[in-house]
Structure formats: structure tokens, C-alpha cells
N, C-alpha and C positions, 0 to 999 in steps of 0.2 A: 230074049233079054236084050233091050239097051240100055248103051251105058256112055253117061254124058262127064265132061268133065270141066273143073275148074281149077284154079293155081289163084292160092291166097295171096295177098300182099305182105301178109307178117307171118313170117314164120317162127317155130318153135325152135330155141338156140342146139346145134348139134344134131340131133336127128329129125326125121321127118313124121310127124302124124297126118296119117290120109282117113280122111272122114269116108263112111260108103255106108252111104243110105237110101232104104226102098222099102215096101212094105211087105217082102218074103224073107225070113230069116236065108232060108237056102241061098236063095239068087243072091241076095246082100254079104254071105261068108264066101262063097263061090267067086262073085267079083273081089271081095277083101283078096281073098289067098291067088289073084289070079294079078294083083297088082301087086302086093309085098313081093312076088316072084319077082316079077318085073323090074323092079324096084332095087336089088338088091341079092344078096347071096342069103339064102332060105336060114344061116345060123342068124343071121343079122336082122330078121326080121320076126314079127310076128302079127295074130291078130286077137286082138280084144274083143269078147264077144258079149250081145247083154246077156245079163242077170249073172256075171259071173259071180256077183256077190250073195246066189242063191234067195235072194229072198222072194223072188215070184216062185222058186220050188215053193217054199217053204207058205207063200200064201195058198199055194195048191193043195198043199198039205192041210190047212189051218180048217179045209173043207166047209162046208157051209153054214156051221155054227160060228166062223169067224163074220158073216154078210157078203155081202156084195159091195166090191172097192166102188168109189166113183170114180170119174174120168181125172179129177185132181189127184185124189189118192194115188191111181194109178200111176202118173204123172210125177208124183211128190217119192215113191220109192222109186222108179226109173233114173229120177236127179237123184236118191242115194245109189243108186247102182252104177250110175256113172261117176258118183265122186269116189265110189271104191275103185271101181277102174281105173280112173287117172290116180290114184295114188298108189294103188299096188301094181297095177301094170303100162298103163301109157304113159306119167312121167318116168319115172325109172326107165321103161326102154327109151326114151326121147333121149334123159341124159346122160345114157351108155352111149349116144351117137347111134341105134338102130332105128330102122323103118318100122313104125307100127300101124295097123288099118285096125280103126274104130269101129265096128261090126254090129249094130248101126251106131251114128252118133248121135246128135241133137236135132237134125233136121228131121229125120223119121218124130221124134217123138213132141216136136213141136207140130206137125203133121196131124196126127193122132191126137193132140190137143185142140186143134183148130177144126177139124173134122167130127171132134163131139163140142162143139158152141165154147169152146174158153177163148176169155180175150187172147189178143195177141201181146201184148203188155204184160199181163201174167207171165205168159209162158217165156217170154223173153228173161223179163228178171229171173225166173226161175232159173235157167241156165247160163246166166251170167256168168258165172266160175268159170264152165270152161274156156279151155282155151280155141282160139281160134287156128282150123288145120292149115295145114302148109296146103294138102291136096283137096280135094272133096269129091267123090264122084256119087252118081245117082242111079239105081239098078230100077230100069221101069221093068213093075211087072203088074199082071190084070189083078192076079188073088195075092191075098196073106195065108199061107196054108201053114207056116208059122213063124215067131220071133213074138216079139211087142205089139205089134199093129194086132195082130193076128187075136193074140192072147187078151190084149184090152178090150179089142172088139167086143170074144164072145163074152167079156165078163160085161160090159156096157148093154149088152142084149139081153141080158137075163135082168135088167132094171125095167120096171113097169111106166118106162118115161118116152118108149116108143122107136129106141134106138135098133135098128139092126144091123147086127152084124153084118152083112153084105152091104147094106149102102153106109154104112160109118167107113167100111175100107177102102169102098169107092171117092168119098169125101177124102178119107187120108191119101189116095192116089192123086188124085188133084193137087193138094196141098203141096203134094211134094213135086209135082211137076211143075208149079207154078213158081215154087221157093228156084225151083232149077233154072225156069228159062230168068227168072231174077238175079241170079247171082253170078249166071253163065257156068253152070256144072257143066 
């Protein structure tokens, strides 16, 4: 696992948000919890993790009389999974003054966007709400064995449009390596 980093220009008033993003849930909560340490005293911090807003359980559940998402769908409850988060748990811990790691945040899932054909323009506006990290770091890793990346894939494989899971991940590995050497993660 490496792991690259950056330091925003604007940061969020009182505490700090560190974005960490990669396309393995594991390697991405593993470097979260390995920098909130760092970071801080372990009461003072924590980390946000997706779907804490359950609702990709809950599309898992909906089984396959609900369809097959598309890559915006998919896309489109990941930006509600992340405006739960920031409202129930990354502002709130920012404006307590603690350190919170984003587990992943916008870059993985702009990744995963660009890696199944969506403009870049789309996907921007989409995440325009959030706010922009104080920190950002990037976990390269080869597979998605799980998180978002991982989950979208196989559901983007199971559409008759050609997609596969293994080179959609590999498309999302690029994306996010590419956004890294861009912003200097």
C-alpha cells in the first residue's frame, strides 16, 4: 500500500477533515484510522465511513426485483450518502474542533464515475456541496475487494453494456492516480 499526500489551501474553521481515497474499502479505512492516530488523541478523533447512511445495504437488500443501478444512480445515492455524513457526522465532529478522516471521500467516487464514461462536469457539480479537506491522502491499491469502487463495479457488470468489473476498477485506479499526481496527494 502507498500512500501519497496533500494539504488544502482552505481549510475547515476548528477542526480538521482529512479526505482518504483509493479503490479498497480495507486499505482506505486502515490508512483513515492510521492518520486520525497520528493526528490526534483517538477520543478527538474519528472516521466516516461510506454508506454509513445504509442505503447501499438496503439496495442489496431491494435484490433484483428492484434492477440494476446505473453508474449515475449509483453516483447519485453515494452524493446522499455523503451529504448524510457530513451532516451527521463530519460537520458536527469539525465543529467540536476534532479530526475526522472521510473513508473514502469525493475523489474515489468521482473515479468510479470517470471510469464508467460520465462527464467530468456532471460529476463535479454533483459534489459541489462538499466541502473542500484540509488534508487528502490517496491509498494505491491493485484490486477493490470492497467499499464503493468495488460494489459499483460488480453492479455495472451485471448491465449488458460491456462493462467489467475488473477493467472498470482498473479505469477507476487510474482516475484516482491521475486526480493524485494533479492535486499533489
Amino acid at each position: 500500500m502507498a500512500v501519497a499526500d496533500r494539504k488544502a489551501s482552505v481549510t475547515m474553521p476548528r477542526g480538521t477533515l482529512i479526505a482518504v481515497d483509493g479503490i479498497d474499502a480495507a486499505e482506505v479505512v486502515a490508512a483513515a484510522r492510521a492518520r486520525i492516530a497520528a493526528a490526534a488523541r483517538p477520543r478527538r478523533a474519528g472516521v466516516s465511513l461510506w454508506d454509513a447512511s445504509g442505503v447501499f445495504d438496503d439496495l442489496v437488500v431491494a435484490g433484483p426485483d428492484a434492477g440494476i443501478p446505473s453508474a449515475r444512480t449509483l453516483l447519485l445515492l453515494y452524493a446522499a450518502d455523503l451529504a448524510f455524513r457530513l451532516r451527521w457526522e463530519i460537520k458536527p465532529a469539525v465543529i467540536e474542533g476534532r479530526v475526522i478522516a472521510a473513508a473514502p471521500y469525493v475523489a474515489t467516487a468521482v473515479a468510479f464515475g470517470r471510469a464508467a464514461g460520465l462527464p467530468t462536469a456532471w460529476l463535479k457539480e454533483l459534489f459541489r456541496f462538499a466541502p473542500r479537506p484540509a488534508q487528502a491522502c490517496y491509498v494505491d491499491c491493485s484490486s477493490a475487494r470492497s467499499g464503493f469502487i468495488g460494489f459499483g463495479c460488480n453492479q455495472l457488470s451485471q448491465h449488458a453494456n460491456g462493462f467489467s468489473a475488473r477493467d472498470t476498477v482498473a479505469r477507476a485506479r487510474t482516475h484516482l492516480q491521475a486526480a493524485a499526481r494533479r492535486t499533489r496527494f
